[in-house]
C-alpha positions as CSV (number, residue, x, y, z in Angstrom):
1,X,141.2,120.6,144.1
2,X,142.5,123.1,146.9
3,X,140.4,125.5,148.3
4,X,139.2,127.7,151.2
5,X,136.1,129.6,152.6
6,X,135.3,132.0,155.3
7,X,132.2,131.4,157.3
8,X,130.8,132.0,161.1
9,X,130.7,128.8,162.9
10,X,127.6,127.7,162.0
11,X,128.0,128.0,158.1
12,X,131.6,126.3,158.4
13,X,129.9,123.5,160.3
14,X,127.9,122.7,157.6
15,X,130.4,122.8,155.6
16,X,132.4,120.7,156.7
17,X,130.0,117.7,157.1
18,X,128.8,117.7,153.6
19,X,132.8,118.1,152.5
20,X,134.0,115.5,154.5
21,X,131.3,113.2,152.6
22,X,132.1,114.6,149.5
23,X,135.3,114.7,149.1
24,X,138.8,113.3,149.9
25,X,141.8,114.9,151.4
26,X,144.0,116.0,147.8
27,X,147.3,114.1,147.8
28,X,150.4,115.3,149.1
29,X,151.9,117.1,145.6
30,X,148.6,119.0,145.7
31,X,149.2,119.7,149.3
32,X,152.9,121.0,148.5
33,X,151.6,122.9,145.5
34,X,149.2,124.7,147.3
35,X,151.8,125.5,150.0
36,X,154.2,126.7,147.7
37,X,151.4,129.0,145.6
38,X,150.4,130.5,148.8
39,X,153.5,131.5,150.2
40,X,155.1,132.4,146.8
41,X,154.8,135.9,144.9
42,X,151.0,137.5,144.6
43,X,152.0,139.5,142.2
44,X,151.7,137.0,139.8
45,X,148.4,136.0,140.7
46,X,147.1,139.7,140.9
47,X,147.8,139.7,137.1
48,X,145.9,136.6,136.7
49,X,142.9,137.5,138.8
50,X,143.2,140.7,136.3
51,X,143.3,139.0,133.0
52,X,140.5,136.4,134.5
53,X,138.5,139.7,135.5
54,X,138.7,141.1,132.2
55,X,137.6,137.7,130.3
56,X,134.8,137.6,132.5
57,X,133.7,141.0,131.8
58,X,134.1,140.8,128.1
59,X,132.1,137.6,128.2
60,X,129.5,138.5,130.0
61,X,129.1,141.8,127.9
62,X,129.1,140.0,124.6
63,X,127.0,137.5,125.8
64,X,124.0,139.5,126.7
65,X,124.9,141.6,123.5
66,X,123.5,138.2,121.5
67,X,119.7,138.4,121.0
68,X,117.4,136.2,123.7
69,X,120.4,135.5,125.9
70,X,120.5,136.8,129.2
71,X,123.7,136.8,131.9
72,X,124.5,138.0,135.3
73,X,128.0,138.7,136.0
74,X,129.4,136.3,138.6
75,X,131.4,136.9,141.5
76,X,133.5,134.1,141.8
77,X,135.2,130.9,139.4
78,X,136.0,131.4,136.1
79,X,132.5,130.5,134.5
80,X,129.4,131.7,133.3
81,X,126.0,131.1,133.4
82,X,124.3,132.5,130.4
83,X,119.8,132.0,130.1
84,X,119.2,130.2,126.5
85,X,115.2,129.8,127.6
86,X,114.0,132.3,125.2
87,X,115.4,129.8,121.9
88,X,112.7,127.2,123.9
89,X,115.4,124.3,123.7
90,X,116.2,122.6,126.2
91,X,120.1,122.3,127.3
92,X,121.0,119.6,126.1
93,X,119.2,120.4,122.5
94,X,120.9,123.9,122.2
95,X,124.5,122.5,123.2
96,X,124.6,119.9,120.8
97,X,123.2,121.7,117.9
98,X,125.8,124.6,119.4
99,X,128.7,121.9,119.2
100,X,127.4,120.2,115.6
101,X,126.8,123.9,113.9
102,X,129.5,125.7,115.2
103,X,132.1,123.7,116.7
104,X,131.7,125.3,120.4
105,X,131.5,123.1,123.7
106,X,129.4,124.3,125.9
107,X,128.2,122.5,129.7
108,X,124.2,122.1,129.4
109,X,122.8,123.9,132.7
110,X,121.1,120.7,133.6
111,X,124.0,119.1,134.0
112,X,124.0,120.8,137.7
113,X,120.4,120.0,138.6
114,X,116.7,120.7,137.6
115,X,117.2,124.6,138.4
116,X,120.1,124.6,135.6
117,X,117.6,123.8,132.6
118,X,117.4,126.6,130.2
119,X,121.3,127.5,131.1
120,X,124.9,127.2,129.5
121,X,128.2,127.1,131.4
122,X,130.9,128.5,129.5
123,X,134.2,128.8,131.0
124,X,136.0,131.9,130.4
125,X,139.8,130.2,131.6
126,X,141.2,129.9,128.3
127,X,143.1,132.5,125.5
128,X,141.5,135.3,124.7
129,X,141.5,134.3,121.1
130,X,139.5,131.7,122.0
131,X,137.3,133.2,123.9
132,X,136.6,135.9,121.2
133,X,136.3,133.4,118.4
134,X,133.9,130.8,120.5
135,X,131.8,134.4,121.3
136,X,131.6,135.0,118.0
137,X,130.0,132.0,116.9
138,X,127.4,131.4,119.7
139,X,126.3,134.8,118.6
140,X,126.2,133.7,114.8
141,X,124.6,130.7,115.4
142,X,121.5,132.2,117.8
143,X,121.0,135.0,114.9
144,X,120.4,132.7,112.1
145,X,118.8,129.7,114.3
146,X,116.6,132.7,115.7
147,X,116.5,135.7,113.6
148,X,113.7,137.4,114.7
149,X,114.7,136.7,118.5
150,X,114.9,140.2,120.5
């Protein structure tokens, strides 16, 4: 992956020691392909930064239109990071009666630490077809595994 950050000093110190730990340096196509994407038209990437903003939005809205499930809007990436504590399962439980049920793969929230229990990641860079029909059936599958859920 290619990326970039702005920080003071201090922050990009940091940053950098627990990169260069973490990471390699990407290989030279990746190197090329971000030179070329940088220095190449934006307006191409204004319309995707558009049509990601818009998934994100509709996600986020139809998620916390489904009964017990909670999510903030993010800022940044092309994921969310919708609460499923109130079903009481634990992340890995809900995502794999989630994927058994209703054919939808989801990332259990533990799968990024301790703090992540009780969470989902979805990720929102994908058709909107997809998007709409996988929304659809998290929704169907928390009203009839929790109907009376508020």
């Amino acid at each position: 992956r290619i990326g970039y950050a702005c920080a003071n000093d201090v922050i990009a110190k940091v940053m950098a020691n627990y990169v260069s730990h973490s990471t390699g340096s990407p290989v030279a196509i990746s190197q090329r392909a971000a030179a070329v994407a940088l220095s190449g038209s934006q307006a191409e990437i204004e319309t995707m930064r558009q049509a990601f903003e818009q998934r994100r939005n509709y996600i986020v809205e139809r998620m916390n239109a489904i009964p017990g499930v909670s999510c903030i809007q993010p800022e940044g990436a092309f994921y969310v990071f919708p609460s499923i504590q109130s079903t009481g399962l634990t992340s890995d439980e809900f995502c794999r009666r989630l994927l058994e049920e209703k054919h939808v793969a989801v990332v259990p929230g533990n799968a990024f630490g301790a703090c992540g229990e009780g969470y989902l990641r979805l990720v929102f860079a994908n058709s909107d077809e997809n998007l709409k029909e996988a929304v659809r059936r998290i929704d169907a599958y928390v009203r009839k595994t929790y109907p009376d859920m508020k």
